[in-house]
Z-matrix of the N, CA and C atoms (Angstrom, degrees):
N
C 1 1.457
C 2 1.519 1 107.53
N 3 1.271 2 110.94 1 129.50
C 4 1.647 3 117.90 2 164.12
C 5 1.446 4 107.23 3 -51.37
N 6 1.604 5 96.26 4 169.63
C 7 1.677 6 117.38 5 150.73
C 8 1.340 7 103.28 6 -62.05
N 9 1.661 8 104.04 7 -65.80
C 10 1.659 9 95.25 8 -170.96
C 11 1.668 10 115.54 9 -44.60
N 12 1.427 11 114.22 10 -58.61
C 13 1.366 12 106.89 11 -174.97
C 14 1.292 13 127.22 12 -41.13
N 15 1.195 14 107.29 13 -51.87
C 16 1.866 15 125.15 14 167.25
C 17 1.559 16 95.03 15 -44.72
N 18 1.431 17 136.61 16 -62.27
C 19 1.040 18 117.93 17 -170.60
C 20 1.565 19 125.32 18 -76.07
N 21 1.074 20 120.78 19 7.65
C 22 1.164 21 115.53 20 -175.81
C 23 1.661 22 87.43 21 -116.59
N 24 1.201 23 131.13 22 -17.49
C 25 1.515 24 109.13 23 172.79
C 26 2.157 25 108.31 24 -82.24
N 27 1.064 26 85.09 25 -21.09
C 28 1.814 27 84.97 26 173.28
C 29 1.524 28 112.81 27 -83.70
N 30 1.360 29 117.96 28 -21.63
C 31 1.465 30 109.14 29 167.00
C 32 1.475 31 119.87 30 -77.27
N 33 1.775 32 112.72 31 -25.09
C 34 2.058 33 124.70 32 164.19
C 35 1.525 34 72.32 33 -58.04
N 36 0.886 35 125.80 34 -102.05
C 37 1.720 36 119.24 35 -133.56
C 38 1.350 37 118.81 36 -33.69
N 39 1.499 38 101.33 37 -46.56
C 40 1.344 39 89.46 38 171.85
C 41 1.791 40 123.65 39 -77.26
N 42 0.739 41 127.11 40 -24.00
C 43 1.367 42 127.22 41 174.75
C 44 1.692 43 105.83 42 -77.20
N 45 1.595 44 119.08 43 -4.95
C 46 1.461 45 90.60 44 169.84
C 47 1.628 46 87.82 45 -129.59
N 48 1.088 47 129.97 46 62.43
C 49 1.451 48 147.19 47 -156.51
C 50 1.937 49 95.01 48 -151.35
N 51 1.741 50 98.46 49 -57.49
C 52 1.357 51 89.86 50 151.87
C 53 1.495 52 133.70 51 -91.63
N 54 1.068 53 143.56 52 -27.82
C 55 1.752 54 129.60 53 153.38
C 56 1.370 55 113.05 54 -57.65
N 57 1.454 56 138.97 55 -4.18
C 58 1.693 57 125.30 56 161.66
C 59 1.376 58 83.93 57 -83.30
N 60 1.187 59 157.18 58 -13.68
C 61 1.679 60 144.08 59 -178.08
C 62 1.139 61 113.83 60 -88.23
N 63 1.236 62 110.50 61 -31.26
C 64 1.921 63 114.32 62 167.42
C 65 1.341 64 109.14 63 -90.27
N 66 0.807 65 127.86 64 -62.13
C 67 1.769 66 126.04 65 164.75
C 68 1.610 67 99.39 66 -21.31
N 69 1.246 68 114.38 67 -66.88
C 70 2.013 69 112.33 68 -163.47
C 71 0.885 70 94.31 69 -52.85
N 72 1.630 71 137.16 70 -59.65
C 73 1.274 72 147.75 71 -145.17
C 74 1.950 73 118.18 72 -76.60
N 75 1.303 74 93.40 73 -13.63
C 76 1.590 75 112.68 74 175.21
C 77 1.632 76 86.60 75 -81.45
N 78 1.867 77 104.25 76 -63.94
C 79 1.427 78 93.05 77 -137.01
C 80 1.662 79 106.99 78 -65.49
N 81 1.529 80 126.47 79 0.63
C 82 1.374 81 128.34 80 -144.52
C 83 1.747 82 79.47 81 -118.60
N 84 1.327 83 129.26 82 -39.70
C 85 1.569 84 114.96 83 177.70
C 86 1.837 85 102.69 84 -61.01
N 87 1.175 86 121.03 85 -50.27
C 88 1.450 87 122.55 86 178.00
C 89 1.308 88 115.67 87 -43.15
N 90 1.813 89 114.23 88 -50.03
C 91 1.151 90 108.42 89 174.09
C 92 1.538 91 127.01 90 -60.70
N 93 1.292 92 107.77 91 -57.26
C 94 1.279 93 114.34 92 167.88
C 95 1.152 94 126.41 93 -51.24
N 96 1.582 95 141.43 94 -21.07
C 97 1.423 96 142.88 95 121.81
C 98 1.259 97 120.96 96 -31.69
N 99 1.136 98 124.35 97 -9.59
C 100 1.726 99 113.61 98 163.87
C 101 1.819 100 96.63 99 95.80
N 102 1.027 101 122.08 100 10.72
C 103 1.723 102 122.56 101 -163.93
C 104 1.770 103 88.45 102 -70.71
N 105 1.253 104 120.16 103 179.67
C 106 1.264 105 127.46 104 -170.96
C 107 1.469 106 91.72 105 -109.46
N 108 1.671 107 117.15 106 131.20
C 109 1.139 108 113.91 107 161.59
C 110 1.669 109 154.26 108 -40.19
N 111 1.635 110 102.21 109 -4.79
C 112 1.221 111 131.51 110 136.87
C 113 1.636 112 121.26 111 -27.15
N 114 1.480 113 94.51 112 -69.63
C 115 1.214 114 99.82 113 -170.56
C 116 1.520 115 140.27 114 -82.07
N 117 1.582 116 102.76 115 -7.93
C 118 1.307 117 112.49 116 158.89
C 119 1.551 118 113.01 117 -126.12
N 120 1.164 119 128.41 118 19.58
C 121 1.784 120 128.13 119 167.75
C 122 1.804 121 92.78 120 -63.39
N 123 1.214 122 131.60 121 -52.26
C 124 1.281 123 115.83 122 -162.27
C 125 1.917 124 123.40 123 -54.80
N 126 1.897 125 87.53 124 -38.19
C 127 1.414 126 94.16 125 173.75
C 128 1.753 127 108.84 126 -79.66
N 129 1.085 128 130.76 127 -10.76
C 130 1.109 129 125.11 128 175.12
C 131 1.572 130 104.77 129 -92.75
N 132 1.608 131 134.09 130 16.82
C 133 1.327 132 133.66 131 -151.59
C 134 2.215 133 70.13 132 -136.77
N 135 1.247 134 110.77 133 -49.11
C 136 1.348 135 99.17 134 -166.28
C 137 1.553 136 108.58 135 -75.73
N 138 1.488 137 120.37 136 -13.49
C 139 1.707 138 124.49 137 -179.72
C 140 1.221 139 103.13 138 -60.68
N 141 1.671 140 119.74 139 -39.84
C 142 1.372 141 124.13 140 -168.17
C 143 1.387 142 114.37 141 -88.74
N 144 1.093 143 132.25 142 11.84
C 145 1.916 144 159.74 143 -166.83
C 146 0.748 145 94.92 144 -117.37
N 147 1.647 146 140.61 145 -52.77
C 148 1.339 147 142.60 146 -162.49
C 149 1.773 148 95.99 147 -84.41
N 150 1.196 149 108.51 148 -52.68
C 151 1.754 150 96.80 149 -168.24
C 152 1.678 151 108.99 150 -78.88
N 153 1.699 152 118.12 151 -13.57
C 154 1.486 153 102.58 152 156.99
C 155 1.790 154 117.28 153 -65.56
N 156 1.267 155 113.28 154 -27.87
C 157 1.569 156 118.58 155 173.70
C 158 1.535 157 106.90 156 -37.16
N 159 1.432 158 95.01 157 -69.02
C 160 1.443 159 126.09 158 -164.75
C 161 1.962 160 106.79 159 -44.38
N 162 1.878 161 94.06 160 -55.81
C 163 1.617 162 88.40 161 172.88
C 164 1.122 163 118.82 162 -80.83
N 165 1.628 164 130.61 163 -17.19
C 166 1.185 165 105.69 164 159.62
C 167 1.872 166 141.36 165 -56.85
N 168 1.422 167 94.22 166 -20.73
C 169 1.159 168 87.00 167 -165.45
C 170 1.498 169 106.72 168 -98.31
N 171 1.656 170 117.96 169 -7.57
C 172 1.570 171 120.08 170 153.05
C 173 1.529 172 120.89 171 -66.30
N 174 1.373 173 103.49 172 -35.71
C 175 1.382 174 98.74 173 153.84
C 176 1.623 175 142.59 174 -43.67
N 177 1.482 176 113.62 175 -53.24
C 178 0.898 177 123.19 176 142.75
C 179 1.482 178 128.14 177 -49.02
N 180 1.234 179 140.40 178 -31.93
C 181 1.578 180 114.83 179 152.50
C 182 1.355 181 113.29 180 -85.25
N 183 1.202 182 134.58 181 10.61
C 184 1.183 183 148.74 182 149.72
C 185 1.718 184 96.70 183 -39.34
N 186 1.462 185 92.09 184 -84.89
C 187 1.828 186 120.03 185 -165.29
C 188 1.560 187 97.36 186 -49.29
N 189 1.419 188 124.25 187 -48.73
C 190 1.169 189 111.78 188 177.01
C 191 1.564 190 135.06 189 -66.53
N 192 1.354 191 101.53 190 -19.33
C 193 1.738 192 118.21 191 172.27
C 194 1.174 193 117.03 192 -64.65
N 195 1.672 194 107.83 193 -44.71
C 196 1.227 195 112.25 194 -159.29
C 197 1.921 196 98.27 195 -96.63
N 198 0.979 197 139.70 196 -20.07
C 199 1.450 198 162.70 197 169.29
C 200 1.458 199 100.32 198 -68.74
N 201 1.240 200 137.61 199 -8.46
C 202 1.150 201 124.05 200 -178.11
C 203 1.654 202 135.36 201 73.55
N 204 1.132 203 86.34 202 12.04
C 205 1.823 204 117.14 203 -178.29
C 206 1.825 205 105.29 204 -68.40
N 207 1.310 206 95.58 205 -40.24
C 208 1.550 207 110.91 206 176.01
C 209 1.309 208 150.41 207 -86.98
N 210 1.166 209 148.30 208 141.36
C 211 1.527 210 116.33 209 -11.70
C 212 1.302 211 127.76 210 -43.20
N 213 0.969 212 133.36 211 149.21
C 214 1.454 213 139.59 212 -177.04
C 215 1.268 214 125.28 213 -78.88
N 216 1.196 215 134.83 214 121.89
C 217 1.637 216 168.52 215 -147.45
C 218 1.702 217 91.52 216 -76.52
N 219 0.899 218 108.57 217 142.02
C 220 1.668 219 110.98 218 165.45
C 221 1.719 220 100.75 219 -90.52
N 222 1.152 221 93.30 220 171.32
C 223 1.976 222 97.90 221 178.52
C 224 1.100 223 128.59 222 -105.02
């Protein structure tokens, strides 16, 4: 794995590190509006999509740490 690559998977995380924060924050004003759990289980179904993203892709520098990928090679 590159630098670049590494860096562009730490900038996904963070950019979907922030949309699981707006996503919760929808689905928890809805709730707390009294909405029927209908209507925000999906965004609370996509928070948990977003944070398997998230470990997958620590995983993956996981695999590369431990694989010998690491430190990381320039390109």
């Amino acid at each position: 794995m590159t630098y670049e690559q590494a860096a562009d998977l730490v900038k996904a995380t963070q950019e979907l590190l922030a949309l699981g924060d707006r996503v919760d924050a929808v689905a928890h004003a809805l709730a707390d509006a009294g909405h029927p759990q209908a209507h925000h289980q999906p965004l609370v179904d996509a928070t948990g999509h977003i944070a398997d993203t998230i470990r997958s892709i620590h995983g993956c520098f996981e695999e590369v740490r431990r694989n010998g990928g690491g430190p990381f090679h320039a390109s």
